[in-house]
C-alpha positions in Angstrom: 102.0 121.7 120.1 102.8 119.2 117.3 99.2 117.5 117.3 97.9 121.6 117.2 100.1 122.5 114.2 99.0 119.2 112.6 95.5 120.1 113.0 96.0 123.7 111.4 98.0 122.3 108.7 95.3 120.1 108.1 96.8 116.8 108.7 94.6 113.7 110.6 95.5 110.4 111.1 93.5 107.7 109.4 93.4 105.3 112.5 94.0 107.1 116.3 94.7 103.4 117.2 98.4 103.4 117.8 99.4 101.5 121.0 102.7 101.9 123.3 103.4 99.8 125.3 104.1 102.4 127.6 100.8 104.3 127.1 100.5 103.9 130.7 103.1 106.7 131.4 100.9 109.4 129.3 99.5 111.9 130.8 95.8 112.2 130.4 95.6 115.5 128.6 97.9 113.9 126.3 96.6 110.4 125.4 94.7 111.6 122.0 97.7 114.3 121.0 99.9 111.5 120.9 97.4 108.9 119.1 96.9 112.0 116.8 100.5 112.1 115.6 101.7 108.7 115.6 98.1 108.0 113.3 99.6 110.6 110.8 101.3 109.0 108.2 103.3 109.6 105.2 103.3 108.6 101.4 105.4 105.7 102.8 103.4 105.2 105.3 106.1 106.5 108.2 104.3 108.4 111.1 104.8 112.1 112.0 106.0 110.6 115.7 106.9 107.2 115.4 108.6 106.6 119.3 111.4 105.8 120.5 111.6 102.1 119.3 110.8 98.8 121.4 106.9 100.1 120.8 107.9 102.7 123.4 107.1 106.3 123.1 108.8 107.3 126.2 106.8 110.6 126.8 108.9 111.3 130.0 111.9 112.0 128.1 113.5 114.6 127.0 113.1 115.3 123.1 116.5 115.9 121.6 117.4 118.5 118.7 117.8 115.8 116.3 114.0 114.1 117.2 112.8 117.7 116.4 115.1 118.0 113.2 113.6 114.8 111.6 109.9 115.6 113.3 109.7 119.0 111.8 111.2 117.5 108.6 108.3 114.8 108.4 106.1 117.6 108.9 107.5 119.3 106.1 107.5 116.9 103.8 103.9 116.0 104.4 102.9 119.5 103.6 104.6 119.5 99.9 
């Protein structure tokens, strides 16, 4: 859904090359969706999605009211 609103918003990453070191837990339909929004960056350079830390982007888990807080607030700011 993120990647989707990015894409209507008109926000692209300039590099879908973002690597986790747990990219092997992704589900297929997911893989470029989650290159998508880790590629987006900032004026500071600070991705849309940036994972969980450890290079981990943990896509099993659940996504807590303060990841969307600060996810929706990147996307926010991105759109000023």
């Amino acid at each position: 859904m993120l990647n989707n609103t990015a894409k209507l918003l008109g926000l692209k990453g300039e590099s879908a090359e973002t690597f986790f070191a747990d990219s092997s837990d992704f589900e297929n339909w997911a893989v470029e969706a989650i290159k998508n929004v880790s590629a987006i960056k900032n004026k500071e350079g600070i991705a849309l999605m940036l994972g969980v830390g450890e290079n981990k982007f943990l896509p099993k888990m659940n996504y807590t009211r303060e990841q969307a807080y600060i996810t929706i607030y990147r996307l926010y700011d991105m759109c000023k």
